[in-house]
TIFI-185480 format. One record per residue (C-alpha): residue in one letter; x, y, z. Coordinates in steps of 0.2 Angstrom, whole numbers, plus 5000, padded with zeros to 4 digits. Layout:
REM residues N
AXYZ
...
***
This chain:
REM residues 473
X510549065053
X509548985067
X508948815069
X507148875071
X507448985054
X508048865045
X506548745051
X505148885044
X506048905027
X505948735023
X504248725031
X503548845020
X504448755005
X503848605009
X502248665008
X502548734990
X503248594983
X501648464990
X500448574983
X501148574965
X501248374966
X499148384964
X498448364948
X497448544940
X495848544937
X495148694927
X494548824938
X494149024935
X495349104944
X494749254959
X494749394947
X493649304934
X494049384916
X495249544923
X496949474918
X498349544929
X498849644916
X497249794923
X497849924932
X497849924951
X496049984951
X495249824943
X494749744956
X493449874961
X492749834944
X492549654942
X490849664948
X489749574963
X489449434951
X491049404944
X492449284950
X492149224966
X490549144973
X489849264984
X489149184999
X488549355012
X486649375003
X485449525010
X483949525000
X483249695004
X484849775001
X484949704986
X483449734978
X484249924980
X485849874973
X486849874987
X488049724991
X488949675004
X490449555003
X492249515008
X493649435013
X494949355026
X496749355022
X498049265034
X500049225033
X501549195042
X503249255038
X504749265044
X506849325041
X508449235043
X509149335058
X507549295069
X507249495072
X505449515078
X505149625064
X505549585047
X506449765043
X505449885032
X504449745024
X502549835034
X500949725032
X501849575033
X502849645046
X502949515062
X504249365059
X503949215068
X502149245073
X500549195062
X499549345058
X497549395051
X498149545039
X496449565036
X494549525039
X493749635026
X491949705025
X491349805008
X489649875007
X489349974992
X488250034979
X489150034961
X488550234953
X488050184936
X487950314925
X487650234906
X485750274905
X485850444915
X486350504931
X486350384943
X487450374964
X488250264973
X489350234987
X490450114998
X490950115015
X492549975021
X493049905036
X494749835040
X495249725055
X496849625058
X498649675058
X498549775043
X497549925051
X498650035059
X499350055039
X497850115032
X497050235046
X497050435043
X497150575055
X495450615062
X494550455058
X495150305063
X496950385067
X497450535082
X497850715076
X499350755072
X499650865090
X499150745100
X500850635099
X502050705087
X501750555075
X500850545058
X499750445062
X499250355077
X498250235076
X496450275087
X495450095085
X496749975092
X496249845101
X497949785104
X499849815093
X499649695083
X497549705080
X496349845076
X495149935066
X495150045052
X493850115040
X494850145026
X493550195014
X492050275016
X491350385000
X489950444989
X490050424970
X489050504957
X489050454939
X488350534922
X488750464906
X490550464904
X490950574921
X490950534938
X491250624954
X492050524970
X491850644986
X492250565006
X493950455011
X494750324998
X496050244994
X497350324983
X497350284963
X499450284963
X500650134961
X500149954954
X499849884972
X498449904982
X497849875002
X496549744998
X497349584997
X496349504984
X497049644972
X498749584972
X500049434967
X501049454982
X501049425002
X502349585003
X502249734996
X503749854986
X504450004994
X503650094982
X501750054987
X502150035008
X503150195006
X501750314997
X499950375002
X498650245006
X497350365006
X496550525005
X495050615009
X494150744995
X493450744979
X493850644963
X493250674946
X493650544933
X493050564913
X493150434899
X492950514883
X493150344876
X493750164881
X495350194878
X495550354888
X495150414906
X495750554918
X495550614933
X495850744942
X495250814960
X495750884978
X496350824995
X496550855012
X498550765011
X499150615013
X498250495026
X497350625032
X495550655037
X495250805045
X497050865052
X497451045052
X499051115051
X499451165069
X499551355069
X499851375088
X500551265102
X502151155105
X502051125085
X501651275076
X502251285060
X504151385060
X504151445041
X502351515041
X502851645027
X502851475016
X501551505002
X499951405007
X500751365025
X499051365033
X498251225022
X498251045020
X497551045000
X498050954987
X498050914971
X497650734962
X497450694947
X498050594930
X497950494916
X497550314908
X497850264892
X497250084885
X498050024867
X496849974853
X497049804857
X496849814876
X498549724880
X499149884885
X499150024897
X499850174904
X499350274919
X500350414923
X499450504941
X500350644953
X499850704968
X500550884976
X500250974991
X500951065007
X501550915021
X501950945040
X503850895043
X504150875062
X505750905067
X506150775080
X505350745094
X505650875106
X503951015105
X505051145109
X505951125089
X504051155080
X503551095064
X504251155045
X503051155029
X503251125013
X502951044996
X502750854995
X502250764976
X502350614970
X502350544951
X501850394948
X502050294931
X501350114927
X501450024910
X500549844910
X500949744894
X500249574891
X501649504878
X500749334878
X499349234882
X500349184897
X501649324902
X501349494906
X502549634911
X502149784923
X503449924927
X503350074939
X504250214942
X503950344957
X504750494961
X504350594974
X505050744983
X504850854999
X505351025002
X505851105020
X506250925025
X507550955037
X508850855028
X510750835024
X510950835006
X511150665000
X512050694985
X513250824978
X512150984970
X510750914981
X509851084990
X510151075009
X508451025016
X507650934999
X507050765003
X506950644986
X506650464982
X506250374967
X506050194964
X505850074950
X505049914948
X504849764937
X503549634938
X503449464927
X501649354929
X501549174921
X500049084919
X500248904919
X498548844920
X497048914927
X497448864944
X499348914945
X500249054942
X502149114945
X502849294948
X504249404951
X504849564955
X506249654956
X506349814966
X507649964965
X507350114979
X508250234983
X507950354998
X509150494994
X509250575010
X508650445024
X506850535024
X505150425019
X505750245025
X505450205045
X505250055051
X504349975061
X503050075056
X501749965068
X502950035083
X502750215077
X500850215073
X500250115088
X499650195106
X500950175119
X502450165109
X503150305103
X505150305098
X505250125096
X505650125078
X506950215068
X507350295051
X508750385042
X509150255030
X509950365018
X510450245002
X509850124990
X508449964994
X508449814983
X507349674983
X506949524972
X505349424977
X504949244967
X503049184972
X501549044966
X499649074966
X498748934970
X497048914965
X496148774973
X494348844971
X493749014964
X493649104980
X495249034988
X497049084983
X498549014993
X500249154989
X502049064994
X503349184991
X505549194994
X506049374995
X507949444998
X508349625003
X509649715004
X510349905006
X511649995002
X512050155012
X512550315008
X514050325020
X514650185032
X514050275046
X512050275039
X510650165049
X510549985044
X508549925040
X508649735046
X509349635060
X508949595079
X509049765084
X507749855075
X506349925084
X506949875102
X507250045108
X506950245104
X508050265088
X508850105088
X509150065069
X509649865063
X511349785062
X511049695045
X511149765027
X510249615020
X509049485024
X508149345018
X506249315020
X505149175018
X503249185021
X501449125015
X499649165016
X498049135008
X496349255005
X494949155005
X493249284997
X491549265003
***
């Protein structure tokens, strides 16, 4: 470990241990009467009055019911090996370099649909390092064609900063249905883009490696508080308005493939809340025909096939002070263009599946401690890239790299800090590590990642340190 790594760890420690030395005063903590024990869309229902003090007032949009507000979010971070990347760890991505993840704008209009009909709406702006995570294909991304890479990211001002417009949709509401039609973000997993909806700086496998958002419609219906489901269409994952290419350098190769021609999808679930509301389980899925390119050369074309994704989240708050939350994903592609990655495995079938464990403690209202321990495992080298800010930004394409057939782990300890209500400081220690199908498979972490086309890691492990802070206005 170098001298200048070993410098930041106990920087960022430092740090930690002086803030717990001040005395607590009793403060209501961001997400005001949401415990963290909600499910990952709570934080688009605490409310504009809720929590935070708001401090961004425009009268005559008000008096309509439409509120603006946001946020500013900003870390540094950084790994033993003093790589410029930290591995596949994304939004938290750059190691020795401060970063503004993200400067956050909302304006919406909450549809409420108690006494009647009744629409709404909410449009979101993104800018900082985070965007070139969040954009979709024909918005705020490049098509498809244009460079042979999901998604490209079209409002860069820079590698490092950008802007995205991750949501922008209209919502209609009638008793208990509503109807959610333009771009959003996706309803699967625990974790969530906005930062102010999570414990942690970083982000599990399971959420960086899974759709942020998708474009369609989105019915929900709660035939009672302790049920609600949804169900709806989309256009696939991270996409906006991307056809499948049915001519030129990456036409589709299998086109007798049912449905080769469409980007639709299906998604759609569950939610279930116990009787005592210290409980819940949200079972969501998503399915639909995705392009897999195969390499890099137009002249090889492009394969289609079935891509889906089940997600489970159970929430249980076994105390006044501890909750657990587990999730389990599995996902799958057909037509991937794989090796099998285990015996029985069909040539060319892409899984993953991945499980996680969270455990939150609330000491007093301004501190709280978490944990979480990740397994994932990418069976055949196929959903993990990394540095996935090198392969979605302008100007550098090939300068990440992938197969990494085999098993993530992680652990991840981290405070909460609460000074104020609208301020929230997130130290956190994280450790990776991997294990590889064969001793020949690509390594994740180390100097070399990311420094040439293809050019994988030379590390199977790796410790991170890093802090940031989301201050809501």
């Amino acid at each position: 470990m170098s001298v200048r790594s070993v410098a930041v760890w106990v920087l960022l420690v430092a740090c930690a241990a002086a803030m717990a030395t001040r005395p607590s005063r009793a403060q209501p903590p961001v997400e005001s009467d949401v415990p963290p024990a909600a499910t990952r869309l709570a934080w688009e229902e605490t409310g504009y009055d809720a929590g935070p003090l708001r401090r961004l007032h425009l009268p005559a949009l008000e008096d309509r019911r439409i509120f603006t507000y946001g946020w500013l979010e900003a870390g540094i971070g950084a790994n033993n090996w003093g790589a410029a990347f930290n591995g596949p760890v994304t939004l938290a991505d750059r190691a020795w370099q401060g970063q503004v993840n993200q400067l956050y704008l909302v304006t919406e209009r909450v549809a409420d649909g108690s006494e009647g009909w009744d629409w709404g709406g909410r449009v979101d702006l993104l800018f900082g390092t985070d965007y070139p995570f969040t954009t979709a294909r024909g918005l705020d991304a490049f098509l498809f064609q244009e460079f042979s890479i999901e998604n490209v990211a079209a409002w860069g001002f820079s590698k490092d900063y950008g802007l995205a417009m991750p949501q922008l949709y209209a919502d209609f509401a009638v008793r208990d249905l509503r109807l959610r039609c333009g771009h959003f973000y996706s309803i699967l997993g625990y974790e969530e883009v906005p930062a102010i909806g999570n414990f942690f700086y970083t982000h599990s496998y399971s959420m960086q490696f899974s759709p942020f958002t998708f474009t369609g419609c989105l019915g929900s219906w709660q035939p009672n508080d302790r049920l609600t489901i949804y169900s709806g269409i989309h256009t696939g994952w991270n996409n906006f308005s991307d056809p499948m290419p049915a001519g030129g350098d990456w036409a589709i190769r299998n086109r007798d493939y049912p449905g080769s021609g469409s980007t639709a999808g299906y998604l759609g679930g569950v939610e279930l809340l116990s009787g005592d509301g210290r409980q819940t389980l949200a079972i969501m899925t998503t399915t639909g025909n995705e392009l897999t390119p195969l390499g890099t050369d137009p002249i090889d074309g492009s394969l289609v096939g079935n891509r889906s994704l089940i997600s489970t989240v159970y929430t249980n708050r076994l105390g006044e002070r501890l909750t657990w939350v587990f999730q389990n994903d599995n996902g799958w592609q057909f037509n991937a263009d794989v090796a099998p990655g285990n015996a029985g495995q069909p040539a060319g079938l892409a899984q993953w599946t991945s499980f996680v464990n969270y455990l939150f403690w609330t000491f007093d209202d301004r501190w709280m401690g978490g944990m979480r321990l990740e397994y994932f495992r990418d069976n055949n080298g196929y959903i993990v890239t990394a540095p996935i800010r090198n392969e979605s930004s302008l100007g550098n394409p090939g300068f990440w790299a992938g197969d990494f057939a085999g098993s993530f782990w992680e652990l991840a300890f981290g405070l909460n800090y609460r000074p104020t209500a609208n301020l929230v400081i997130r130290p956190e220690l994280r450790y990776d590590w991997f294990s590889p199908n064969t001793p020949s498979t690509n390594r994740p972490f180390g100097r070399p990642l990311g420094q040439g086309i293809g050019t994988p890691g030379d590390r199977l492990g790796q410790f991170y340190a890093g802090c940031d802070f989301v201050w809501q206005w």
